[in-house]
C-alpha positions in Angstrom: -28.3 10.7 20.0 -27.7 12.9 16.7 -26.8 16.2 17.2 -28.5 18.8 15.5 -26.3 19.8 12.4 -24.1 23.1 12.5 -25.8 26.3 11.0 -22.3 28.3 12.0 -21.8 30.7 9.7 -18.5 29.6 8.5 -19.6 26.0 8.3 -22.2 27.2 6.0 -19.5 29.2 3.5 -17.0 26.3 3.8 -19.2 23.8 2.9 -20.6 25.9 -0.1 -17.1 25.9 -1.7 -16.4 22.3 -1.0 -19.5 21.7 -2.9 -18.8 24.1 -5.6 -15.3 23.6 -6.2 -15.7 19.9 -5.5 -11.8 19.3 -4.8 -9.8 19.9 -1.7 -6.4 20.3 -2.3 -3.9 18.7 -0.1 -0.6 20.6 0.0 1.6 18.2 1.6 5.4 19.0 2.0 8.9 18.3 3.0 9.3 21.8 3.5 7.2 25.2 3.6 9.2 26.9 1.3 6.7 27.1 -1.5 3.4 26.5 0.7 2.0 29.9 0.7 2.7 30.5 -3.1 1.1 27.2 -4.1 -1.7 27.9 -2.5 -2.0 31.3 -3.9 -1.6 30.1 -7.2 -4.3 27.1 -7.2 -6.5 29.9 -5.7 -6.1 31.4 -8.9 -7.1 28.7 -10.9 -10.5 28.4 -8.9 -9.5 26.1 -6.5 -10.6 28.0 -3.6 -10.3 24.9 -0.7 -6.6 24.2 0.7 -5.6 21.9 3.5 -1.9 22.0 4.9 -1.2 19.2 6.4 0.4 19.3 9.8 3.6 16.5 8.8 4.5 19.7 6.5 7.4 21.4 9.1 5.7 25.1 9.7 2.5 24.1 8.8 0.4 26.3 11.5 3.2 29.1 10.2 2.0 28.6 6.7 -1.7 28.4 8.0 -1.4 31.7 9.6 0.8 33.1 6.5 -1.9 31.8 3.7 -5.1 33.4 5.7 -3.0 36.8 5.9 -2.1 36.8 2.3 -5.0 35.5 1.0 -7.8 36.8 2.6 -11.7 35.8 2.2 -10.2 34.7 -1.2 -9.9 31.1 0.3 -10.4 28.8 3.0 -7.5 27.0 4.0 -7.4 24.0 7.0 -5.8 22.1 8.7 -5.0 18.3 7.9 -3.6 15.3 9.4 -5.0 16.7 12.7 -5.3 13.7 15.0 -5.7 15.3 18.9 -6.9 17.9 20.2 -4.7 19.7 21.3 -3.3 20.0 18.1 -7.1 20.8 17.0 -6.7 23.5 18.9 -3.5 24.6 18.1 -4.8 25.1 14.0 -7.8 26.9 15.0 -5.7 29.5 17.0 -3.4 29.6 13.9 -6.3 30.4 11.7 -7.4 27.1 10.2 -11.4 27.2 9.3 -11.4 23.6 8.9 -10.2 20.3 10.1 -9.1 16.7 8.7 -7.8 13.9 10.2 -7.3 10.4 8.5 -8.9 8.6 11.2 -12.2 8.5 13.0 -10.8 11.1 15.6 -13.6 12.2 17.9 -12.1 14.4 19.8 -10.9 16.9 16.7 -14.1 16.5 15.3 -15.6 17.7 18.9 -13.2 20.8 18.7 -14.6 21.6 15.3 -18.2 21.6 16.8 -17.3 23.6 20.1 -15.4 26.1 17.7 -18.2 26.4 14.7 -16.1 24.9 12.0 -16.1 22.0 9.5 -14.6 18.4 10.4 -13.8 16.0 8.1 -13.1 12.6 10.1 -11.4 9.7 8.0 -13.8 6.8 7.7 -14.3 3.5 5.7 -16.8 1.3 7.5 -20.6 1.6 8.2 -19.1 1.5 12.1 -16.7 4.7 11.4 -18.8 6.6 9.4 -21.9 6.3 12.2 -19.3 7.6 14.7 -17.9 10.9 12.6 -22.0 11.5 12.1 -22.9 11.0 16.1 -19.8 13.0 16.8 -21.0 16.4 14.7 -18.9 15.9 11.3 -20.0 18.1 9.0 -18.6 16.1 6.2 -16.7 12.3 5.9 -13.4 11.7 4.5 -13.6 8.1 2.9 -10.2 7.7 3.2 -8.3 5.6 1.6 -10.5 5.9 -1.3 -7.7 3.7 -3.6 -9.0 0.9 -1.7 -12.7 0.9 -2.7 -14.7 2.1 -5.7 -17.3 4.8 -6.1 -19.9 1.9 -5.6 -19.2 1.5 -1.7 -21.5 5.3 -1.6 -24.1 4.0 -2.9 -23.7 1.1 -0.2 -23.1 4.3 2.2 -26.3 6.5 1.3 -28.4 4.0 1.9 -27.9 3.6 5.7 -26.8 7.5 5.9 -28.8 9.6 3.4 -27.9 12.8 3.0 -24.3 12.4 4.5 -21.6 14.7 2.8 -18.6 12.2 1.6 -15.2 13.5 0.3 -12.9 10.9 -0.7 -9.4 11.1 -0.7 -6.5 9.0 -1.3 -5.5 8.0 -4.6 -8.2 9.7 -6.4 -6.2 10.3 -10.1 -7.7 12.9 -12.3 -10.2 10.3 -14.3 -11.2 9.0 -10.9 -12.9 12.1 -9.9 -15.4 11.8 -12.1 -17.3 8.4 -11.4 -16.6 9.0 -7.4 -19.0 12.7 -7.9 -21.4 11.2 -9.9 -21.8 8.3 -7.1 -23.0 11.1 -5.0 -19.2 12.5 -3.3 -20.0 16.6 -2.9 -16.0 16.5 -3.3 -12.8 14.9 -3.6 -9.4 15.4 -1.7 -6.1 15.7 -3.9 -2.6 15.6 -3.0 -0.2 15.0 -5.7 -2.0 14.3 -8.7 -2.8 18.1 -8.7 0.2 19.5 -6.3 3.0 17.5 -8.4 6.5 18.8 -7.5 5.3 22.1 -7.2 6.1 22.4 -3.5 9.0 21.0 -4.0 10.8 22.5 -6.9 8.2 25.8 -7.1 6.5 25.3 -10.2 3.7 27.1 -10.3 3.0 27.0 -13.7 3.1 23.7 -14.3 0.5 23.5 -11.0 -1.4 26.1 -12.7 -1.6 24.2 -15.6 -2.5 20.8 -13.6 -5.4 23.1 -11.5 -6.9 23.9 -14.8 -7.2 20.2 -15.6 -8.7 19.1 -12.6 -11.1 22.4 -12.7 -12.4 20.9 -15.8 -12.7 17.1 -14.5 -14.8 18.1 -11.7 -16.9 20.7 -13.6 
């Protein structure tokens, strides 16, 4: 049986700037020395919806850090998120959403016990029914190199209404043709991020934000 969909209040103002901003940016990283500044500085160029990636040492640090620092400016999550323990484990550090790469039921179950967003990975009919039965908010199509934006349109028509983010090599002209298929959003790693979080360019990520603002727009 479908559950009923969230009306949580922060599902409702995460959702609205996935849908508004239509990119989520993926900040993944060898190391947190730049995280917090990155994000602080795509926040800036209108990119309002950040997930940190737990593989990125100090990522709940970061999480906790980038909430402090930036306020209701943002929303930043948690990604790679694939128990749920370490579901939990975001949450308490502050994350108001979660993604995992894979159809993981049991993060997705956290996020509906705790009134957040979930973004489950999918890429079959079979996955995507689970994320939905389960109480995900939205599906990551993931990898999204590995299909074109005609597979939604394949997607709607068993699942109308379903909110589809893809992510995984989505380039900058990509975006595009995968929102007007019907995506409310795509997730970017490093065709926006760059080297920014590794060599601390922010003005060149600055610069990169402003393109993508304009791609998605």
């Amino acid at each position: 049986m479908t559950p009923e969909p969230m009306t949580a209040p922060l599902v409702d103002a995460v959702s609205a700037a996935i849908e508004r901003t239509h990119v989520v940016a993926i900040l993944r990283a060898s190391a947190p020395t730049h995280l917090v500044d990155a994000v602080a500085t795509l926040v800036e160029q209108g990119i309002d919806v950040l997930e940190l990636p737990l593989t990125t040492p100090g990522a709940l640090e970061a999480i906790a850090s980038a909430r402090e620092r930036l306020g209701d400016r943002a929303f930043v999550g948690a990604g790679t998120v694939l128990t749920a323990a370490q579901a939990r484990d975001a949450v308490a550090a502050g994350a108001q959403f979660l993604v995992s790469p894979a159809t993981c039921l049991d993060v997705v179950q956290v996020a509906v016990d705790r009134g957040i967003v979930s973004l489950p990975g999918a890429f079959t009919a079979t996955e995507v029914l689970a994320c939905h039965q389960a109480g995900a908010s939205h599906i990551k199509l993931f990898p999204a190199s590995q299909a074109t934006p005609g597979l939604l349109g394949q997607l709607f028509g068993p699942f109308p209404g379903l909110r589809f983010v893809p992510t995984g090599g989505v380039g900058l002209t990509d975006a595009p043709g995968w929102l007007s298929a019907g995506a409310c959003a795509v997730g970017v790693g490093s065709p926006l991020v760059g080297d920014a979080l590794e060599t601390g360019d922010l003005d060149a990520l600055a610069a990169r934000a402003w393109a993508w603002r304009e791609a998605v727009r």
